[in-house]
C-alpha atoms as an extended CHARMM CRD file, in Angstrom:
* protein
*
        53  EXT
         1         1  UNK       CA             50.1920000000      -71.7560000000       -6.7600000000  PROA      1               0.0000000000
         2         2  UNK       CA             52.0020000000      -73.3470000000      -10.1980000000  PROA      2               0.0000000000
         3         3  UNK       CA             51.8180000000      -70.1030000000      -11.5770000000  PROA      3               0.0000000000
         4         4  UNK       CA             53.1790000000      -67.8690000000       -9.4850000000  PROA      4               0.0000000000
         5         5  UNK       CA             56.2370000000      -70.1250000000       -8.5610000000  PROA      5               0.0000000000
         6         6  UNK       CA             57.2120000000      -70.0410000000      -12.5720000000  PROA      6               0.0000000000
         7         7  UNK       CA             56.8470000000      -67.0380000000      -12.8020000000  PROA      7               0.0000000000
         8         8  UNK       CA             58.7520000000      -66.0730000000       -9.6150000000  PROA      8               0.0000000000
         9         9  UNK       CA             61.2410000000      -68.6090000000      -11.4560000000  PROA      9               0.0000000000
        10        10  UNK       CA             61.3640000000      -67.0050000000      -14.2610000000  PROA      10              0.0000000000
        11        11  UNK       CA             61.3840000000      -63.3350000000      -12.7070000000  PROA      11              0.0000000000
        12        12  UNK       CA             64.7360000000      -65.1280000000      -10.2800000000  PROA      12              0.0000000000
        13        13  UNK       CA             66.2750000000      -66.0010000000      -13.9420000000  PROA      13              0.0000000000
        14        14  UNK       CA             66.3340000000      -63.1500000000      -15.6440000000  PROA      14              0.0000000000
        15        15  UNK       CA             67.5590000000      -60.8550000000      -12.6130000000  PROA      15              0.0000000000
        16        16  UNK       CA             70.4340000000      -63.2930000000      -12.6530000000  PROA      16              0.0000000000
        17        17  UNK       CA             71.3980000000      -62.9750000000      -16.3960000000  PROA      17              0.0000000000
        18        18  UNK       CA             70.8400000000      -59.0230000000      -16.1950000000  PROA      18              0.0000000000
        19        19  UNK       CA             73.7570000000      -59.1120000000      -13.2050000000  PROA      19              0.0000000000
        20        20  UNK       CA             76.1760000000      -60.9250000000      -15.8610000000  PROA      20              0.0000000000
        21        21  UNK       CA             78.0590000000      -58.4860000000      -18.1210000000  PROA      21              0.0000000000
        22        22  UNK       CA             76.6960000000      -59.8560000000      -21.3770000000  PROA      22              0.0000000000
        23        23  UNK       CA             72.8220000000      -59.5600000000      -19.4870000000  PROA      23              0.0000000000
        24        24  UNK       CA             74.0180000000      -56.2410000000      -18.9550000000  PROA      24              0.0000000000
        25        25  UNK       CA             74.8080000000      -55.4100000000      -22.6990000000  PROA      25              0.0000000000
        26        26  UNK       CA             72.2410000000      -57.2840000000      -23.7880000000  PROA      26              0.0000000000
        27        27  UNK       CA             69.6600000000      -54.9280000000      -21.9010000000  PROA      27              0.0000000000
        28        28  UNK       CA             71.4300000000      -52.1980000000      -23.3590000000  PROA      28              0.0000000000
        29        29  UNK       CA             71.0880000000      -53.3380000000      -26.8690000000  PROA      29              0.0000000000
        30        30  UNK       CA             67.2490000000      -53.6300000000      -26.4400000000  PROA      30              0.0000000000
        31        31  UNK       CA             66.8060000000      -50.3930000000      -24.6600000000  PROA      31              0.0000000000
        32        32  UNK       CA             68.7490000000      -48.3710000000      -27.8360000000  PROA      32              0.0000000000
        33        33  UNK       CA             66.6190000000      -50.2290000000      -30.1230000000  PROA      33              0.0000000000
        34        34  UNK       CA             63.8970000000      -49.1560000000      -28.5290000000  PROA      34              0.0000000000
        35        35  UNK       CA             64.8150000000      -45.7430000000      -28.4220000000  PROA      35              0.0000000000
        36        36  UNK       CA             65.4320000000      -45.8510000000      -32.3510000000  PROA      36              0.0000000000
        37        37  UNK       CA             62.4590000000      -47.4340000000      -32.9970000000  PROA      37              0.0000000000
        38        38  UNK       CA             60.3980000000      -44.9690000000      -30.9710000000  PROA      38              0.0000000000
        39        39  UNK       CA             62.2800000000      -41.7720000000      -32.6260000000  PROA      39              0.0000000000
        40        40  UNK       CA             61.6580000000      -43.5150000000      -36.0180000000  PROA      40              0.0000000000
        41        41  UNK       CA             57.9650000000      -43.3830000000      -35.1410000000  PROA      41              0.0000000000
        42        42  UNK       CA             58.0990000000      -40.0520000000      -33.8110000000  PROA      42              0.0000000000
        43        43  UNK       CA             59.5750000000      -38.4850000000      -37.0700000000  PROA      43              0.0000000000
        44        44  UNK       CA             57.6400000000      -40.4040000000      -39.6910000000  PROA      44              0.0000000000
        45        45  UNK       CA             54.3240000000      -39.3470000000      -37.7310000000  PROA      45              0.0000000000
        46        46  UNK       CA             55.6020000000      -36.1210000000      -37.3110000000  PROA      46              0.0000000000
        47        47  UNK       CA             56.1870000000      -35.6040000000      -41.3820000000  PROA      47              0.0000000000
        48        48  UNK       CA             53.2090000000      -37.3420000000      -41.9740000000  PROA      48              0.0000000000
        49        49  UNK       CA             51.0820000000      -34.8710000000      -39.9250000000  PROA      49              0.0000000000
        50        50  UNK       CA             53.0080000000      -32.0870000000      -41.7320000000  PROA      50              0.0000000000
        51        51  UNK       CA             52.5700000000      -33.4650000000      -45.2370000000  PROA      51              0.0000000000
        52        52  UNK       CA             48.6160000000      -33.3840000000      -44.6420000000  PROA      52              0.0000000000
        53        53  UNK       CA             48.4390000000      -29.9770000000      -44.2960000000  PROA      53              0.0000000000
């Protein structure tokens, strides 16, 4: 029962920074990067699919 009280702990801590303005930006931050870094993958797998041919 250890386990899932950390990790309800942990789950409790985050939602709490998320609510605070710089949680907020923070998430933000990570989601754009992760939106360049899939479009990055997109287009270099896109040319290199068109440079095979």
């Amino acid at each position: 029962m250890n386990r899932y009280r950390r990790l309800a702990g942990y789950y409790y801590a985050i939602k709490n920074y998320l609510h605070t303005p710089k949680g907020r930006f923070d998430m933000l931050d990570y989601v754009r990067a992760a939106a360049v870094i899939a479009g990055v993958i997109i287009v270099s797998g896109f040319i290199m699919a068109v440079l095979r041919v």
